[in-house]
TORLO-543901 format. One record per residue (C-alpha): residue in one letter; x, y, z. Coordinates in steps of 0.25 Angstrom, whole numbers. Layout:
<code=A&x=X&y=Y&z=Z>
...
//
This chain:
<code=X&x=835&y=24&z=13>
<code=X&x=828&y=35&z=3>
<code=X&x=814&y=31&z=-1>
<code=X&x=806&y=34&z=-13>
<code=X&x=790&y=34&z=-12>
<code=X&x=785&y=26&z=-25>
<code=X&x=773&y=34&z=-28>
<code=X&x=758&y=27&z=-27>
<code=X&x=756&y=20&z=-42>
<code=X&x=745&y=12&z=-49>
<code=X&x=751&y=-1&z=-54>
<code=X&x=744&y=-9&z=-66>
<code=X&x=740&y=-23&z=-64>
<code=X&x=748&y=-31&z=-76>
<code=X&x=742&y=-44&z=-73>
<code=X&x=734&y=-54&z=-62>
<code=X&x=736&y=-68&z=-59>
<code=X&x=735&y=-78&z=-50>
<code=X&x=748&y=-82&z=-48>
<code=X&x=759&y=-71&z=-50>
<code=X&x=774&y=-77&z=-51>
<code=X&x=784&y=-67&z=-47>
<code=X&x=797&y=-70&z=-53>
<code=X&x=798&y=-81&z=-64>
<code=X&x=810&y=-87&z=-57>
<code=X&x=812&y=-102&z=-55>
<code=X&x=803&y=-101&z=-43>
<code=X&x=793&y=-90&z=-51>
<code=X&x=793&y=-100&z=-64>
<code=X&x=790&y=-111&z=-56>
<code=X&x=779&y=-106&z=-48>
<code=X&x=770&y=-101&z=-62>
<code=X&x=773&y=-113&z=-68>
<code=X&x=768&y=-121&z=-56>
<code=X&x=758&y=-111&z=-55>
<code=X&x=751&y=-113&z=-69>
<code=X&x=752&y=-130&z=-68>
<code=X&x=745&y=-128&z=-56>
<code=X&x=734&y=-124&z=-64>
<code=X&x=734&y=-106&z=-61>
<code=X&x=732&y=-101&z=-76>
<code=X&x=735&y=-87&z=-71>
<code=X&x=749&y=-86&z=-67>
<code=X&x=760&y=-73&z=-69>
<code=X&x=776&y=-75&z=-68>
<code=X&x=782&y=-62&z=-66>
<code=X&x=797&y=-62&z=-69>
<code=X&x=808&y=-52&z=-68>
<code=X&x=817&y=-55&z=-80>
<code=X&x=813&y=-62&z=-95>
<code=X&x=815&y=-77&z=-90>
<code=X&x=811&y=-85&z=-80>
<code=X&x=820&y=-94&z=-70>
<code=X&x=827&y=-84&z=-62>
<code=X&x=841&y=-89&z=-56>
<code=X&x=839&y=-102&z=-64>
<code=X&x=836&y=-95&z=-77>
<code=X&x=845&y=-81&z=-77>
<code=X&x=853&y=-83&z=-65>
<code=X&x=859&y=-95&z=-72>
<code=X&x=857&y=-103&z=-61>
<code=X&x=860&y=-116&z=-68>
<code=X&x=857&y=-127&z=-60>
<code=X&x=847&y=-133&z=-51>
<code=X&x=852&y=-141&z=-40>
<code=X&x=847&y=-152&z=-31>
<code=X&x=834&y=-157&z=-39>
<code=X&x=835&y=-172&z=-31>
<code=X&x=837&y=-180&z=-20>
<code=X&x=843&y=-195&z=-22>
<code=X&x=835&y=-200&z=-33>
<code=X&x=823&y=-191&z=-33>
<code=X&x=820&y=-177&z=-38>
<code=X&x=814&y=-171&z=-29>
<code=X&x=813&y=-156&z=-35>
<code=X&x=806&y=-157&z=-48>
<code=X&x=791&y=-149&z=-53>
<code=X&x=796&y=-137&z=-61>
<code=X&x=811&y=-139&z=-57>
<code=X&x=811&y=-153&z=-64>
<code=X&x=805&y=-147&z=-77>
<code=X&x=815&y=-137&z=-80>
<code=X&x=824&y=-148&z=-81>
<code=X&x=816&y=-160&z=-88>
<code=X&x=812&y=-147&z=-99>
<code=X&x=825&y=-144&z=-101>
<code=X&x=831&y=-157&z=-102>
<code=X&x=829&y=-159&z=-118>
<code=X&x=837&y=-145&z=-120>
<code=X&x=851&y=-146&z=-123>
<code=X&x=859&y=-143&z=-111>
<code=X&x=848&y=-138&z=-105>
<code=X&x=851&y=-146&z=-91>
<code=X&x=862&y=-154&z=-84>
<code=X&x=860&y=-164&z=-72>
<code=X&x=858&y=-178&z=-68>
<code=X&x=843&y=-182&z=-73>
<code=X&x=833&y=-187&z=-63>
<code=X&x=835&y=-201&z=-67>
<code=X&x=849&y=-200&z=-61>
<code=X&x=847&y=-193&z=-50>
<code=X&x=850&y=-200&z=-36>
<code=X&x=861&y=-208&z=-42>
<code=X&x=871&y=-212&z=-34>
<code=X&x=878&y=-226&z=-40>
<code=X&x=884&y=-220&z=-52>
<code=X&x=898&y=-213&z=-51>
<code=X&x=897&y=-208&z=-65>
<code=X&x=885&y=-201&z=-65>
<code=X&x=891&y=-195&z=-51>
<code=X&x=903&y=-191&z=-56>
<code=X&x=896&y=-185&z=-70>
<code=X&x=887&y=-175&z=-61>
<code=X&x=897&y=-172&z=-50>
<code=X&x=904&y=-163&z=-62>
<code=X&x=890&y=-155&z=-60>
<code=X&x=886&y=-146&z=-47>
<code=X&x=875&y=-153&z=-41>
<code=X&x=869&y=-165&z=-49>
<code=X&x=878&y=-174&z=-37>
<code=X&x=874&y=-175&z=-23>
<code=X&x=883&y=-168&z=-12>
<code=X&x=881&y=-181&z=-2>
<code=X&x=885&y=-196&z=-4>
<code=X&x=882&y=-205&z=-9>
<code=X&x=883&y=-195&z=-20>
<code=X&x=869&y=-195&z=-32>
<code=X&x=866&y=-187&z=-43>
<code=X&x=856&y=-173&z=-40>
<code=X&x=846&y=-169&z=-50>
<code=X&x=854&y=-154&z=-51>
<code=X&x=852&y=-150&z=-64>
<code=X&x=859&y=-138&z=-74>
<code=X&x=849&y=-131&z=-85>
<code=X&x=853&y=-121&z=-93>
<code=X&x=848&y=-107&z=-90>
<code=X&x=841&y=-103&z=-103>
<code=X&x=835&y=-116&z=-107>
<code=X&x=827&y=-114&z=-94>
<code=X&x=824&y=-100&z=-96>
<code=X&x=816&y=-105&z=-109>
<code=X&x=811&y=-118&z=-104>
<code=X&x=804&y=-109&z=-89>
<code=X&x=799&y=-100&z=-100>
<code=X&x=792&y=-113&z=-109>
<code=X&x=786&y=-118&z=-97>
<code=X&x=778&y=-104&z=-93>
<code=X&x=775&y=-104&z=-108>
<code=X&x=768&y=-119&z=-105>
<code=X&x=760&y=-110&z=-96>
<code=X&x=756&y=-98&z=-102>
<code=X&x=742&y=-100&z=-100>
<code=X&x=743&y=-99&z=-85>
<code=X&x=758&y=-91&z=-85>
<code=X&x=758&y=-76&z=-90>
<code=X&x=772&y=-72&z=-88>
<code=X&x=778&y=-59&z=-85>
<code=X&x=795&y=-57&z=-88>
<code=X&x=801&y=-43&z=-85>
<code=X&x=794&y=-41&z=-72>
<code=X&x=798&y=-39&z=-59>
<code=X&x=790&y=-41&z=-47>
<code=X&x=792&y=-33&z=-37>
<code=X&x=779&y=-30&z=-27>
<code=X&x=768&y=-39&z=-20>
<code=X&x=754&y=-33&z=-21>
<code=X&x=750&y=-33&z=-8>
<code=X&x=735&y=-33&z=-1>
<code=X&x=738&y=-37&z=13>
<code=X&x=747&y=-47&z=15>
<code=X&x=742&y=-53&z=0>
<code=X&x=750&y=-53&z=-13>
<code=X&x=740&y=-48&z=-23>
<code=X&x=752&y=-47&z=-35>
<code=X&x=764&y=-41&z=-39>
<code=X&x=771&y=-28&z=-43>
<code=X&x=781&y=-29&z=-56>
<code=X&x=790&y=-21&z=-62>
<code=X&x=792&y=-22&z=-78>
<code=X&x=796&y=-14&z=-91>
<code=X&x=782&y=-11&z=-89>
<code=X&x=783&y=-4&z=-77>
<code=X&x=774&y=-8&z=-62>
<code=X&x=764&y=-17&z=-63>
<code=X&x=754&y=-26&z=-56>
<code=X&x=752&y=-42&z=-56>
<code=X&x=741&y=-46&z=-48>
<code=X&x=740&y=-61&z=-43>
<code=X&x=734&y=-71&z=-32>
<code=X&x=745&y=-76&z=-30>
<code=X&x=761&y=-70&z=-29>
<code=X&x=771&y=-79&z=-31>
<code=X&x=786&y=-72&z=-27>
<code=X&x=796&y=-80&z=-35>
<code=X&x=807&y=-68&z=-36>
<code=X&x=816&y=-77&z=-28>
<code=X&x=819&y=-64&z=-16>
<code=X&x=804&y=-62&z=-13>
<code=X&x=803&y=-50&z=-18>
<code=X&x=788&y=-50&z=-19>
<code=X&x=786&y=-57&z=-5>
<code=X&x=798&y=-47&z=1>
<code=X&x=786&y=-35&z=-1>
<code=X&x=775&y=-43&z=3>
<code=X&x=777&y=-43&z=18>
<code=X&x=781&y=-56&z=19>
<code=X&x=793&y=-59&z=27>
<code=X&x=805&y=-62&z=20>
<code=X&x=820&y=-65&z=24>
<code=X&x=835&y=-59&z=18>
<code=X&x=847&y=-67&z=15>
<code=X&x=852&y=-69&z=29>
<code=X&x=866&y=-76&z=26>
<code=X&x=875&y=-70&z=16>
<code=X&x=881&y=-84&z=16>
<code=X&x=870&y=-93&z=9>
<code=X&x=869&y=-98&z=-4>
<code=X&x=855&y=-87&z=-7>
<code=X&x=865&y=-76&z=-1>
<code=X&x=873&y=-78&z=-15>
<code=X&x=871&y=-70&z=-28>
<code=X&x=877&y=-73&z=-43>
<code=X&x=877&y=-72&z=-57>
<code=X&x=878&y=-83&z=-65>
<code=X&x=886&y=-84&z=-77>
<code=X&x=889&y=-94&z=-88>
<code=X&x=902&y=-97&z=-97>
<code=X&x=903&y=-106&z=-109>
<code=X&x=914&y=-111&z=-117>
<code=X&x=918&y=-121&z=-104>
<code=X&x=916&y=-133&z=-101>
<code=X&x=911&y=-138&z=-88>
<code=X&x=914&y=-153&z=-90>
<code=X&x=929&y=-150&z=-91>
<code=X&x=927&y=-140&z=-79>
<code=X&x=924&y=-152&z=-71>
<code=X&x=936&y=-162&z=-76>
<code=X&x=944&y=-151&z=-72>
<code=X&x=940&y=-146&z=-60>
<code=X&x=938&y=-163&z=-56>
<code=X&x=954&y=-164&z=-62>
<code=X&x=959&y=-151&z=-53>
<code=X&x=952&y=-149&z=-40>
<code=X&x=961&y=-140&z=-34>
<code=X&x=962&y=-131&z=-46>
<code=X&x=947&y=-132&z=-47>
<code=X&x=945&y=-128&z=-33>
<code=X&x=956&y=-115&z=-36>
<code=X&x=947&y=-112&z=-48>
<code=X&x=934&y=-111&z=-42>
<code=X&x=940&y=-102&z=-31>
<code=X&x=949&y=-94&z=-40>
<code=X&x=935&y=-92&z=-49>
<code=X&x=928&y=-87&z=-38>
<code=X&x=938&y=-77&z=-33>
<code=X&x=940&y=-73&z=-49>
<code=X&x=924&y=-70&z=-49>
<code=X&x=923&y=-64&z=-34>
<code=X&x=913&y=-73&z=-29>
<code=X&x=910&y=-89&z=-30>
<code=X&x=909&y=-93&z=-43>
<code=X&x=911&y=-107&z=-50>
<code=X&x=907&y=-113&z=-63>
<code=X&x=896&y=-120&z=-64>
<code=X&x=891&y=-131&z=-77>
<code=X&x=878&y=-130&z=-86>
<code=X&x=872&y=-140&z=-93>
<code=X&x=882&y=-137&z=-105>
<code=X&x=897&y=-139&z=-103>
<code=X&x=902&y=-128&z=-109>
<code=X&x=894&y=-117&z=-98>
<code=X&x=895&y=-116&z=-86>
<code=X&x=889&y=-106&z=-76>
<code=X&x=896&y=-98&z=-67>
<code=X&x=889&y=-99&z=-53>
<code=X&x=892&y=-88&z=-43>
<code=X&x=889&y=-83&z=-29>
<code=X&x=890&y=-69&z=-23>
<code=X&x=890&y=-71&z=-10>
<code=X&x=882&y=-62&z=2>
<code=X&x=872&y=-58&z=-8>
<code=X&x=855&y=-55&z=-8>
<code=X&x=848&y=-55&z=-22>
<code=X&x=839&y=-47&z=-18>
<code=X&x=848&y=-34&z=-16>
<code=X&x=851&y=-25&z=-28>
<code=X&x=867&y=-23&z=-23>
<code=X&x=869&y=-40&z=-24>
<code=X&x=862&y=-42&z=-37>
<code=X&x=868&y=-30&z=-42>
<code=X&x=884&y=-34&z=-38>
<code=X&x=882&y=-49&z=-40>
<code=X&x=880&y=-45&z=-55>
<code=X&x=889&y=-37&z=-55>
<code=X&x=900&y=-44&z=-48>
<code=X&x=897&y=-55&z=-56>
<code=X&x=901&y=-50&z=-69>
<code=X&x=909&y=-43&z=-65>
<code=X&x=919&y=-56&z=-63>
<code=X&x=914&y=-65&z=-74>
<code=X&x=925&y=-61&z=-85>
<code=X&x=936&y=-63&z=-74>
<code=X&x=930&y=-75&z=-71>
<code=X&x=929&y=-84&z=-84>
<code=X&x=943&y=-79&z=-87>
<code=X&x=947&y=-85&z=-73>
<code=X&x=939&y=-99&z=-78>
<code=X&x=946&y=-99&z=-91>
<code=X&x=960&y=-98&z=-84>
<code=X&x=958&y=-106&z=-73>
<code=X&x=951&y=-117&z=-79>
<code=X&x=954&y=-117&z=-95>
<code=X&x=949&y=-133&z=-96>
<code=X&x=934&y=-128&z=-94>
<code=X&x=933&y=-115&z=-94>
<code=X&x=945&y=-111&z=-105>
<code=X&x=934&y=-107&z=-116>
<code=X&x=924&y=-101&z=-106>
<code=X&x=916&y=-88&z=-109>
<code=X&x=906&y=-81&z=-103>
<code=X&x=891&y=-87&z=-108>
<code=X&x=882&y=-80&z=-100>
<code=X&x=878&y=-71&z=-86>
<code=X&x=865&y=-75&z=-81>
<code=X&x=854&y=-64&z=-81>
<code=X&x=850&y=-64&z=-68>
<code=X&x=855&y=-65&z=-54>
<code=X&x=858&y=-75&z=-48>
<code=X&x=849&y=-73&z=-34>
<code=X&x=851&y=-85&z=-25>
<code=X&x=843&y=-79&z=-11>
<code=X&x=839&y=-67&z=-4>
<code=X&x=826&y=-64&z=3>
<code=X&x=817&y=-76&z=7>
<code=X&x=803&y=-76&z=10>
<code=X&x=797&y=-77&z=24>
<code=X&x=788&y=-89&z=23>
<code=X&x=778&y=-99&z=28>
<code=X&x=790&y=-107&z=31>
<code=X&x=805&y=-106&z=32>
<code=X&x=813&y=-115&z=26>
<code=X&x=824&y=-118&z=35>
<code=X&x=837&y=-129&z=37>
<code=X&x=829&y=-138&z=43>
<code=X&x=819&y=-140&z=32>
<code=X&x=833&y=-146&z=26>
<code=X&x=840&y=-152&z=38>
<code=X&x=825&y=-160&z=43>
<code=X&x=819&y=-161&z=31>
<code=X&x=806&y=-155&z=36>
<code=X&x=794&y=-160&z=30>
<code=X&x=782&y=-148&z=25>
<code=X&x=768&y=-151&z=23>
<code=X&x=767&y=-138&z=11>
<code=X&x=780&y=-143&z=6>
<code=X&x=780&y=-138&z=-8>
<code=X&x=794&y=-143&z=-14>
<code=X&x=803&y=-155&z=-10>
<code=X&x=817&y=-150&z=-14>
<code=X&x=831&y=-156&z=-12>
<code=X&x=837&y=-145&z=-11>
<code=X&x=853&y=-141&z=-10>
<code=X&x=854&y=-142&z=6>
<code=X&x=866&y=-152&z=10>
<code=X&x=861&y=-152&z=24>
<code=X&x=852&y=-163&z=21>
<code=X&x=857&y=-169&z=6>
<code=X&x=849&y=-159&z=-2>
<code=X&x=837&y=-169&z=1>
<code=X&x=822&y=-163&z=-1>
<code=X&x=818&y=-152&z=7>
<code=X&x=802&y=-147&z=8>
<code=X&x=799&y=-134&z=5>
<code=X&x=786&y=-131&z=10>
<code=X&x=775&y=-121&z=3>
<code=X&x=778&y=-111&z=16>
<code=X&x=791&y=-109&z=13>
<code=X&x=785&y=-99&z=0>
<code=X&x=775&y=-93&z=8>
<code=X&x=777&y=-80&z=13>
<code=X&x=772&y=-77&z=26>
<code=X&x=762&y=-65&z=28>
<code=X&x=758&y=-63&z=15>
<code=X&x=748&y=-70&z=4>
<code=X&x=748&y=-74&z=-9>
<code=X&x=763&y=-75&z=-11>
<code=X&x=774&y=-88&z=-14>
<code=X&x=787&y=-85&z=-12>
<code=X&x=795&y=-99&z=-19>
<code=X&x=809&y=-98&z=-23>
<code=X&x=822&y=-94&z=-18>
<code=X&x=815&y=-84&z=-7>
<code=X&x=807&y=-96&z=0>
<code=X&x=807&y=-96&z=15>
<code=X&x=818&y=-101&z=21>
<code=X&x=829&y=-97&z=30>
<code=X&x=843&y=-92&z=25>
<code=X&x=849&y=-104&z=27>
<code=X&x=837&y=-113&z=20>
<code=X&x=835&y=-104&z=8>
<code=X&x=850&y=-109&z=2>
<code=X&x=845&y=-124&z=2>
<code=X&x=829&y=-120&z=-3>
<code=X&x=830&y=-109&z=-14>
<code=X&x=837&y=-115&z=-27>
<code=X&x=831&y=-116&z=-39>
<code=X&x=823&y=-130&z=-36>
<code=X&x=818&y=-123&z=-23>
<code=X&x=814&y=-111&z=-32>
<code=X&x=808&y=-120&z=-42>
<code=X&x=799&y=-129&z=-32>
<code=X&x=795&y=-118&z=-23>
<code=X&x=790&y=-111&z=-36>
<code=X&x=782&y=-123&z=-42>
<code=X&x=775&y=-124&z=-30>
<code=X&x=772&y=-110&z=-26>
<code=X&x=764&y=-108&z=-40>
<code=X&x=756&y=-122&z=-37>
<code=X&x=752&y=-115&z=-23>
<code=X&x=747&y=-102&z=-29>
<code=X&x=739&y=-111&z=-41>
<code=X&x=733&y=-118&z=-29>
<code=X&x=730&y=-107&z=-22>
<code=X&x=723&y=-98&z=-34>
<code=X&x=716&y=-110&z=-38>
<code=X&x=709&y=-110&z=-25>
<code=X&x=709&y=-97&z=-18>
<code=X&x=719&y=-97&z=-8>
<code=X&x=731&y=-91&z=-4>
<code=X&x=746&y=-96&z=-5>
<code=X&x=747&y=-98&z=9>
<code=X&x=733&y=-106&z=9>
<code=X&x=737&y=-114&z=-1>
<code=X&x=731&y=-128&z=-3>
<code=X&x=747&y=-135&z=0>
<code=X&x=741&y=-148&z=-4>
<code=X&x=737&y=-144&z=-17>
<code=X&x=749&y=-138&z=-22>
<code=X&x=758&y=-149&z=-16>
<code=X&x=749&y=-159&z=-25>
<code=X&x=753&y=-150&z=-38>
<code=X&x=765&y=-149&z=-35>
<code=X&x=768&y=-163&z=-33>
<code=X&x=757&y=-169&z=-42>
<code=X&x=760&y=-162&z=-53>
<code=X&x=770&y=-153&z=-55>
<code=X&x=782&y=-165&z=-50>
<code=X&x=785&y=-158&z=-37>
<code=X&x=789&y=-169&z=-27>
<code=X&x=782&y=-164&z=-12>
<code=X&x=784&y=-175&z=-1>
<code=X&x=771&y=-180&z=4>
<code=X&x=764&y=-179&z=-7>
<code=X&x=756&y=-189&z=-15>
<code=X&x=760&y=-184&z=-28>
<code=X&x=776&y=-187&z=-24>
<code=X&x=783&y=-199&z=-24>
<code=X&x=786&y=-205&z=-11>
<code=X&x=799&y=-209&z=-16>
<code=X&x=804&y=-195&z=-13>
<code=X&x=800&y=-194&z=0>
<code=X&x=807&y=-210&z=2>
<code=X&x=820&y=-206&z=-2>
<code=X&x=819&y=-192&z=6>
<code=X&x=816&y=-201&z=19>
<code=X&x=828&y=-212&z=13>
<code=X&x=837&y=-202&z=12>
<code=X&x=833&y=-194&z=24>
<code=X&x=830&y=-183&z=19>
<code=X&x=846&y=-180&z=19>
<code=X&x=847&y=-179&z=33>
<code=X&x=859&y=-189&z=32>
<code=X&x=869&y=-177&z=27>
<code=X&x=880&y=-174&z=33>
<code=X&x=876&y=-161&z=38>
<code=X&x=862&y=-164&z=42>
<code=X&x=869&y=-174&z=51>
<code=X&x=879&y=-165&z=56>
<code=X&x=868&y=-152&z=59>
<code=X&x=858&y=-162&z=65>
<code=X&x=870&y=-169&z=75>
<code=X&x=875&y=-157&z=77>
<code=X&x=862&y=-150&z=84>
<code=X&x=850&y=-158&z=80>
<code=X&x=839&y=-148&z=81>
<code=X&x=833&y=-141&z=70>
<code=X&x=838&y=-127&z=77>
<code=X&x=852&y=-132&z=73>
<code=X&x=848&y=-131&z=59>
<code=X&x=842&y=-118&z=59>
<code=X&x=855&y=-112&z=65>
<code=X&x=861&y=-120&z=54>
//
């Protein structure tokens, strides 16, 4: 490979802080906004493009999945307020409400939401989920009012890339940025990394991992786009009328577009997004960002015409709404952390004393009942003075599919900018961190549910232990008959 020596330069210092927010994602947004409640009055978030959200925002990712367990919801904080925010809007948000979730006794309301992906539990006896569909731009404004809220402790900075860690030692001292402005410097106790493919902890002599299976959800590209002029509700009579034309539709869609793809609803019936998955692909390479842009749009005009002629009831008046901005960038490196989450933090509901966020998450091997994260999993090793929430936590390839969605993203972000209040306000560093403290923030007051703690309904932790922490699934039976030891579940 060719090399080119940059030549020695002098950078200037654009700003100091004492928490810097790389990548205003929804990891990133969460993390300044848990930041400033936390009390730090001096906090920068540092984003790429002109909005915040990421995936959920520009990728179009549309929904949020797995919110609850039975009757309790157990990932609320920041990802709850999205939601309760946008609810007055007009179409803003689709889903069962949290007063319905966990019921199980009422076949209408169970057949209503089995027309929507996800607000309907796999297992039986079947109960409504709190899954809920937003509507990308009414978020894009509403994350934008809730830094506003905070513009005495949140100086926000859009059109700017970081790209460097400041290193002295083994310490993050700040970041390098790119901008219309050219190279420049923000200086900071504390470096939260919330690009979603570690690039800052990447550079920082960290340790951090690859995709390792081309096979996994994470190892999946897309580009999300919309259609109007349809109408999801008659999409679903139909395909509920026909199954096996339904079933030759969605596979003669997907070989139209080249890739799995299906249509998806949106909290208005007349769009619906067009999910996809390009498969064997890492978002952190120029060549697989590049050719799933490409390819994708390459096929959308061959594609609606094929929804308009294969399935005129729904899709007859259909037209092209809208391409979201951004990639969408489901996985690829992972930091190397404290702790790795692995299967059997899923399969043996392993308990953490730093846990951080209690999530039901979307793993089937054990109902999609709570897992804990703990505050090692966004901790690189080696190196001080960096948090690494979000879709590149520490876990292995097999792990990372179940623990790096949005509500992961969002409850790993809260609580990484509580930890770095705590540890500006007194002194220390992020690995040193008073855990007590932040826990008691977290769940005493900024709504974050954490298991053993004082703050937390013990309810939550009754119908976990009723329930058995969904070790009662099939396929938790199955593994653990099959072998019984946790090495079975790390071959797994």
């Amino acid at each position: 490979m060719k090399t080119y020596l940059e030549p020695q330069t002098v950078l200037p210092v654009y700003d100091e802080c004492d928490v810097l927010v790389v990548g205003g994602g929804s990891a990133g947004h969460s993390a300044a906004i848990a930041a400033a409640r936390a009390g730090c009055k001096n906090v920068i978030i540092m984003e790429r493009y002109g909005y915040m959200g990421g995936d959920v925002t520009g990728g179009y990712v549309v929904m949020v999945p797995k919110l609850s367990w039975y009757d309790k919801s157990f990932v609320r904080g920041l990802q709850e307020e999205w939601f309760t925010r946008l609810a007055p809007i007009p179409n803003a948000i689709m889903g069962p409400s949290l007063d319905k979730i966990g019921k199980d006794d009422d076949p209408a309301l169970l057949h209503a939401w089995s027309r929507i992906h996800g607000c309907v539990s796999e297992s039986s006896p079947q109960r409504l989920v709190r899954a809920v569909y937003y509507e990308p731009n009414q978020l894009k404004i509403e994350m934008d009012k809730m830094l506003l809220e905070h513009s005495d402790s949140i100086r926000v900075m859009c059109h700017c890339w970081g790209t460097k860690p400041i290193m002295e030692g083994n310490v993050c001292k700040g970041v390098i940025f790119e901008s219309k402005e050219g190279r420049k410097v923000v200086l900071a106790k504390q470096v939260i990394d919330c690009t979603g493919d570690g690039d800052i902890v990447r550079q920082s002599g960290a340790p951090f991992s690859t995709l390792a299976d081309g096979k996994t959800r994470c190892s999946n590209t897309a580009l999300v786009w919309r259609i109007g002029g349809a109408s999801w509700n008659r999409y679903n009579e139909w395909r509920q009328a026909h199954p096996e034309a339904n079933l030759a539709f969605r596979e003669g869609f997907a070989k139209v577009c080249g890739f799995r793809a299906v249509p998806m609803p949106t909290p208005s019936d007349d769009i619906c997004w067009i999910n996809n998955w390009h498969g064997d692909m890492d978002c952190s390479l120029v060549k697989d960002c590049t050719n799933t842009e490409l390819n994708t749009r390459a096929t959308m005009r061959d594609a609606l015409a094929y929804l308009k002629e294969a399935c005129p009831y729904a899709f007859g008046d259909a037209y092209l709404y809208d391409i979201a901005p951004q990639l969408g960038t489901r996985g690829s490196c992972r930091i190397g952390g404290d702790y790795q989450m692995t299967t059997d933090d899923f399969a043996f509901a392993k308990k953490h004393d730093d846990v951080i966020a209690w999530h039901s998450t979307i793993c089937l091997i054990n109902d999609c009942a709570p897992i804990e994260i703990p505050y090692r999993a966004i901790l690189p090793r080696t190196v001080e003075n960096i948090l690494a929430p979000g879709r590149h936590i520490s876990a292995d390839n097999v792990a990372i599919d179940w623990c790096n969605l949005i509500p992961q993203c969002v409850g790993t972000g809260q609580a990484a900018g509580v930890a770095a209040a705590v540890a500006v306000a007194k002194g220390t560093t992020a690995r040193d961190v008073d855990i007590r403290a932040v826990q008691d923030i977290l769940a005493g007051e900024q709504d974050v549910p954490l298991p053993r703690n004082a703050h937390t309904d013990i309810s939550y932790t009754q119908v976990c232990e009723e329930h058995e922490y969904g070790m009662y699934a099939e396929l938790a039976k199955k593994e653990r008959e099959k072998a019984g030891s946790l090495k079975s579940y790390r071959q797994w």
